[in-house]
C-alpha angles and dihedrals in degrees: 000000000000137000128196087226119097107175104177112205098165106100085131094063094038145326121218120247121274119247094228082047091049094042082049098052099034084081096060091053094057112009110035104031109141116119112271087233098060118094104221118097097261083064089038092062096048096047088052093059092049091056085055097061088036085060086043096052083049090046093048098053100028101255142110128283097239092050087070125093124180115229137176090264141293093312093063098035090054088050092047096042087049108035094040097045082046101051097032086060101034099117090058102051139333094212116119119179124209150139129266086228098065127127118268092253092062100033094045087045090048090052091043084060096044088062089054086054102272116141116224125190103201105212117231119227124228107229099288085054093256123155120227117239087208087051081054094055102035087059094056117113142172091268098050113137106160146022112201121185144138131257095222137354117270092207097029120029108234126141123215132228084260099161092052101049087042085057091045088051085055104049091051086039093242122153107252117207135178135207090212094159090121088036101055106089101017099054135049111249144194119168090188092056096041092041097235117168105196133005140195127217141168132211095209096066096062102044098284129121127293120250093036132100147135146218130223105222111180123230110273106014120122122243127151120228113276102207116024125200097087152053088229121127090022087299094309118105109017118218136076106281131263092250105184095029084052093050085043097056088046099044086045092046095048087052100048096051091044089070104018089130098050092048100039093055086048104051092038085063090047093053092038096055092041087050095047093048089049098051093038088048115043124034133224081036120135127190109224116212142051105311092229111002088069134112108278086232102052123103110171120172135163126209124215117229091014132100115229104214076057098058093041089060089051101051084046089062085055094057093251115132118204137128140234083232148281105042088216093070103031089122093064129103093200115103113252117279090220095057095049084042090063082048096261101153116237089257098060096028090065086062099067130129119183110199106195118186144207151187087274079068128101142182085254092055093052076042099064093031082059099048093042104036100059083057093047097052084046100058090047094050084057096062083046116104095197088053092053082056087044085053097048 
């Protein structure tokens, strides 16, 4: 079965490249093609116009150029940030902090540490998947070396109290870092101001290329290398760059915060007004996430009596595109994480749907979702045995 609708609500799991991103990296596949190490002037031209998106990435989050570092994408940039801050500061403490609601990349690489003798708290979340600051504070010992937390949840939306808990690190002289891969693009950021000593992001998530990233490290933290075989990125990540991934990411970042306002109240009508049509809607239906210290683009609910993988497949069929959750465990039968974390119970936690939406959406797409997903989670209630008891 097909449909001529193709509705896509998946901006969490990736947005597509921009074509003013794609017209500014086709050159350095082609043109201007020579290795950016290299000191003729084929190697000169490319190097410049690294130093460029590296002065866009600063710009964008409020840091200096040199601060900046180019990586293969979040993933990498969460392991670098965790293992060499770790490492590098081992002899003054093993006592990482961080939350149960993480993505995969910072929890997997926390547990990884825990097997070569660090010590990790895992944070619990109140019911919109917050963090207390006072939780923060209470977990600190003499041998804390790292916070390590996200911006804003990848499955969720909610943003963390990012600016306090940056200003707690710095009075006990922790390293503070933030998984801000689903934050970059869609809030205002300033790592200066919200003493924030390294930070993830991810190209991908704001209309740049795939396979690219980067990671804020502030002057003066330590952190070991992360890949040795090279002199790129000042010694500090070895292997020829990444050239039009790297231009990409810069041309992408400078966009997105040009017009961060304008997006972020459009889309944040469009949301509002897609939430508010689904609770009022469709009942046994909760809305996971803070209610207002969430991204403008997250919409997370989750629907009592159905399976989720089930209403995904027939959206699909409608020609409607969205997720259960984290894309990096989409494969997995297991409920999310997130969504047990905030106290949903397994039953009603596999019945999740996350609708994440982008600049491509219009008022006529949350129309159509509104009008076909009611019917949908109908018509699977009605193969539910615990909703025909629900019903009497």
């Amino acid at each position: 079965m097909s449909t001529a609708k193709r509705i896509y609500m998946d901006h969490a799991a990736t947005t597509y490249t921009h074509r003013e991103v794609l017209q500014e990296m086709l050159p350095f596949f082609t043109d201007y093609y020579g290795n950016p190490s290299s000191i003729h002037q084929f190697g000169r031209e490319v190097k410049k116009n690294i130093d460029i998106a590296r002065e866009r990435v600063a710009k964008a989050i409020g840091a200096l150029p040199e601060e900046i570092y180019f990586t293969a994408g979040g993933s990498e940039a969460d392991n670098w940030a965790i293992k060499g801050s770790a490492y590098a500061n081992r002899k003054k403490g093993n006592h990482i902090i961080t939350s149960v609601i993480e993505h995969h990349a910072v929890l997997h690489t926390c547990e990884y540490l825990e097997k070569e003798g660090f010590e990790v708290t895992y944070l619990p979340v109140d019911r919109f998947g917050m963090v207390s600051v006072e939780d923060v504070r209470n977990a600190i010992t003499d041998k804390t070396i790292l916070i390590t937390l996200m911006y804003a949840n990848n499955e969720i939306g909610t943003i963390q109290p990012i600016e306090e808990i940056g200003r707690l690190a710095k009075e006990k002289g922790i390293y503070f870092h933030t998984d801000a891969v689903q934050a970059v693009g869609s809030v205002k950021i300033d790592v200066k101001q919200q003493n924030i000593d390294m930070l993830s992001l991810s190209a991908h998530k704001f209309y740049g290329p795939k396979g690219i990233g980067a990671l804020y490290v502030r002057k003066g933290v330590k952190l070991i290398s992360f890949l040795h075989g090279g002199a790129q990125e000042r010694g500090r990540r070895a292997g020829t760059e990444n050239v039009p991934g790297i231009v990409g990411l810069g041309k992408a970042i400078e966009l997105a915060s040009g017009k961060l306002d304008e997006s972020v109240a459009r889309i944040t009508g469009l949301r509002d007004k897609l939430v508010q049509g689904v609770m009022e809607n469709i009942p046994y239906t909760r809305l996971n996430g803070h209610p207002e210290k969430r991204l403008a683009n997250n919409a997370s609910f989750c629907f009592e009596y159905i399976e989720g993988e089930s209403l995904l497949l027939n959206l699909d069929l409608k020609g409607v595109a969205g997720s259960s959750g984290s894309a990096c465990t989409s494969g997995s039968l297991d409920p999310s994480h997130v969504l047990l974390a905030i106290g949903l119970p397994h039953e009603i936690a596999h019945g999740s749907l996350r609708l994440s939406l982008g600049e491509i959406n219009t008022e006529a797409d949350v129309d159509y979702v509104l009008q076909i997903l009611p019917e949908i989670v109908d018509k699977l209630r009605q193969m539910s045995p615990l909703y025909e008891k629900v019903k009497g």
